[in-house]
Steps between C-alpha positions, in 0.01 A plus 500: 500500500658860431602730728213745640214300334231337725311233373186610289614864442669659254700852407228760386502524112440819284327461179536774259152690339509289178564171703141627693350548145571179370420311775127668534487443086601139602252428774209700262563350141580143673198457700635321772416660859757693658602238751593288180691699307641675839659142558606414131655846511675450800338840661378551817106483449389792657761735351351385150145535645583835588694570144138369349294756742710835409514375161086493453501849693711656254306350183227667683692828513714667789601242724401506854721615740454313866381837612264540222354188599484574880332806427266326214396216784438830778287644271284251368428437910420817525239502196341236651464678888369796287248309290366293839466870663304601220294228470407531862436872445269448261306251655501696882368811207206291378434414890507833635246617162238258576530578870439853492184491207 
């Protein structure tokens, strides 16, 4: 065993953009799942799974920052408090007109 290297672990790798490009063309015009070509590509699976991910968001136009996307999921929550506070506004604004008639 070498020097430094524990059993089931190995050095981090870099792959360079057009290595990330390939690979998602790979996974996409091959068909097989990720987990499948992850292994016959000897990647780790969820750095392609993540190479797949920002590769759809940028077909889709500007990719998504983590930040973006943090602030996307905050917002959507609070669309839905604001529609539920309607909702019960409107109703407590029916109650209160056929109360007073």
């Amino acid at each position: 065993m070498a020097e430094g290297v524990t059993m089931g672990k190995r050095a981090r790798r870099t792959f360079t953009d057009e290595f990330k490009t390939e690979t998602v063309r790979f996974v996409r015009e091959s068909g097989k799942s990720i987990r499948a070509a992850a292994r016959e590509l000897d990647v780790n699976e969820n750095a392609l799974r993540e190479w797949v991910r920002r590769a759809d968001e940028a077909k889709a136009g500007r990719p998504l920052s983590k930040a973006d996307r943090d602030e996307v999921q905050q917002l959507q929550r609070e669309v839905r408090v604001l529609r539920m506070e309607r909702d019960i506004l409107k109703k407590a604004t029916a109650f209160f007109a056929r109360e007073s008639r």
